[in-house]
C-alpha positions in Angstrom: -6.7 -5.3 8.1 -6.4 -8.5 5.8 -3.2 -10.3 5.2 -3.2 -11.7 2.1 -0.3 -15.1 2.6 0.9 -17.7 -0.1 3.9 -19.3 -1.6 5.5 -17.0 -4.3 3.3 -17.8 -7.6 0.3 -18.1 -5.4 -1.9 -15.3 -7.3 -1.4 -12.8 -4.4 0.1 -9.4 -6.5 -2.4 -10.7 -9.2 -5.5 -10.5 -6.9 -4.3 -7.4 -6.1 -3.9 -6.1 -9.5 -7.5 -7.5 -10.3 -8.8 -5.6 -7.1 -6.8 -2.5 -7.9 -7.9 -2.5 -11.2 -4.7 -2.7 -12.9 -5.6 -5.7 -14.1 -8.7 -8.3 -15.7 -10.0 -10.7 -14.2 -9.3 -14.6 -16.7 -13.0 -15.1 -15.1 -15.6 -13.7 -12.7 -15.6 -10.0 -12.2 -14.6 -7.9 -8.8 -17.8 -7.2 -6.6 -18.1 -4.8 -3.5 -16.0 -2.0 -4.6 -18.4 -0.2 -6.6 -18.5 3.2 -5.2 -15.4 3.4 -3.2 -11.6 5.2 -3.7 -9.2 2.3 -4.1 -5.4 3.1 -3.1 -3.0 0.6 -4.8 1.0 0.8 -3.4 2.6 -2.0 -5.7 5.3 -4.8 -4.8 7.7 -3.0 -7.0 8.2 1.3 -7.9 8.3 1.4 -12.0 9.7 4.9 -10.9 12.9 5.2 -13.2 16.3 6.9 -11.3 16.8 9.2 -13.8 13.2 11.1 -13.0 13.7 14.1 -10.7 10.9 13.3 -8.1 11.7 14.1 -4.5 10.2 11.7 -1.4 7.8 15.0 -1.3 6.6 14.9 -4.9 6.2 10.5 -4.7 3.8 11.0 -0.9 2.3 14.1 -3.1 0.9 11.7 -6.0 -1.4 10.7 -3.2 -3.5 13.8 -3.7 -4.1 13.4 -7.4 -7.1 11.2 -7.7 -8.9 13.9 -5.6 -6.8 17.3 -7.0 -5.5 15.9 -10.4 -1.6 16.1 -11.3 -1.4 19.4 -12.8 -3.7 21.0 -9.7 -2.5 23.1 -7.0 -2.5 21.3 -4.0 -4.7 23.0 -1.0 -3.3 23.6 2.6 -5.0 20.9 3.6 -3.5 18.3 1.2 -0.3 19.7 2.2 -1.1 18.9 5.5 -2.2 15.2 4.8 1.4 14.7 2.8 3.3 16.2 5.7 1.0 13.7 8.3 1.7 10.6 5.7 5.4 11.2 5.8 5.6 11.8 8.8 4.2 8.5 9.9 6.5 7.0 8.2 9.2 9.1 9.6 10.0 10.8 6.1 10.0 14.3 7.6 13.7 14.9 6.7 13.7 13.3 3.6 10.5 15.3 1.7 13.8 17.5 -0.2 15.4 14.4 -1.3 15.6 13.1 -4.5 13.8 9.6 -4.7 16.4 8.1 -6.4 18.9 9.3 -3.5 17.0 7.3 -0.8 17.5 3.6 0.5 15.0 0.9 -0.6 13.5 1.1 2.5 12.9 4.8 2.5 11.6 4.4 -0.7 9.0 1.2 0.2 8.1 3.9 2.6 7.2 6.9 0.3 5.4 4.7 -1.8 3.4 3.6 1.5 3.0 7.0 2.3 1.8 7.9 -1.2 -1.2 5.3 -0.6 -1.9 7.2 3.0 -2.2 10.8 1.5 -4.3 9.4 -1.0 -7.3 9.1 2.0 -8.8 6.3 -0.4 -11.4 3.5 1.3 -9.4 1.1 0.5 -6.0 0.5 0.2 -4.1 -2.5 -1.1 -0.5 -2.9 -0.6 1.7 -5.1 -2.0 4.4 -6.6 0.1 5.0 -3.6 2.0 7.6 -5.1 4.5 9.6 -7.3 1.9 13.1 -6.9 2.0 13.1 -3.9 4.8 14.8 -3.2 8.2 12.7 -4.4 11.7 12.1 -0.2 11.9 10.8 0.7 8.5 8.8 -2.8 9.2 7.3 -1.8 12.3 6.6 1.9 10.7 5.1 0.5 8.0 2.7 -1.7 10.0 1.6 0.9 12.4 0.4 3.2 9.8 -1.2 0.6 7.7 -3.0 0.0 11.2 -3.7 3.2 11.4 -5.4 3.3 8.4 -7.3 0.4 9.6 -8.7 2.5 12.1 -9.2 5.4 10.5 -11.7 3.0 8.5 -9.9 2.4 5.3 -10.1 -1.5 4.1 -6.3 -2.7 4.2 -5.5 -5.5 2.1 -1.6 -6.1 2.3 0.1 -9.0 0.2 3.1 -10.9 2.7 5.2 -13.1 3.7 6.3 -11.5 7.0 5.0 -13.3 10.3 4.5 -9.9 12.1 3.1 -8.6 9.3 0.4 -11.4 9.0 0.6 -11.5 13.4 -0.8 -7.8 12.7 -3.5 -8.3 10.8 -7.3 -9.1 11.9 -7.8 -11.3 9.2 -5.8 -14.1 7.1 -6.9 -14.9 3.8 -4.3 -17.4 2.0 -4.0 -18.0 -1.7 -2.6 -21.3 -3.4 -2.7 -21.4 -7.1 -5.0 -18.5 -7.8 -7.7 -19.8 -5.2 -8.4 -18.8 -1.8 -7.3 -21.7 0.6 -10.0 -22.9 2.7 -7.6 -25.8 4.3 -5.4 -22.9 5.6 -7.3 -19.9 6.2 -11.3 -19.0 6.0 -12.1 -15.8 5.5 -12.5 -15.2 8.8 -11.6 -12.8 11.7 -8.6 -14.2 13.6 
């Protein structure tokens, strides 16, 4: 697990949009990923309030790189949704309607979304910004989780226990990786 640090301007959500690939790289090109299911959970939901999605239909999106939108999900993807929200203790909310839930339950669907998606990598985007020490702490233990189940977790922050958590530090200062602060190395 890689904590991505930096002042705010830094390039971290763009590295991640480049990684995701939401978004061009000004120069270079993305190597390594070639082959693999990228996840991407972004700083902010462009979900509007007025769209009737439940928590259960936001973790559900997970499954449609693999099934497709319009695809019946198998028992088995239903199973990995239930698992993902449950993680994130989501349970009792799958019913509700997104736009009924807290910011924090929401950062946490969207977290969830990124886990039922099974992808090998997943990049998250400030995942702990602006939530409660519990939805923090649920958050980072399944992002861990992922970890160990072998997934490549890239997550953007500015939270000391979320960069304490991580294996690795890589910091950003105007678009470049700082060497000064952080070498891409295992902490």
């Amino acid at each position: 697990m890689t904590a991505l640090v930096g002042a705010n301007g830094a390039g971290k959500s763009t590295l991640l949009d480049v990684l995701a690939g939401v978004r061009r790289p000004t120069a270079g090109r993305v190597h390594g990923l070639d082959g693999l299911t990228v996840a991407y959970v972004p700083q902010r939901s462009a979900v509007p309030d007025d769209l009737p999605l439940t928590v259960g239909d936001t973790v559900a999106m997970g499954r449609w790189r693999e099934r497709g939108p319009w695809r019946r999900l198998r028992a088995a993807d239903r199973a990995l949704i239930a698992s993902s929200a449950g993680r994130l203790g989501l349970t009792g909310l799958l019913g509700t309607p997104l736009s009924a839930v807290s910011g924090g339950q929401r950062q946490r669907a969207l977290v969830a979304q990124g886990l039922a998606a099974r992808a090998d990598v997943l990049l998250v985007d400030e995942p702990t910004a602006g939530v409660d020490a519990g939805t923090q702490a649920a958050v980072l233990e399944a992002l861990a989780a992922e970890a160990i189940r072998g997934a490549v977790v890239v997550h953007a922050t500015h939270e000391p226990a979320a960069v304490e958590s991580a294996d690795r530090l890589l910091a950003l200062a105007a678009g470049r990786v700082d060497a000064a602060v952080s070498p891409v190395v295992g902490r």
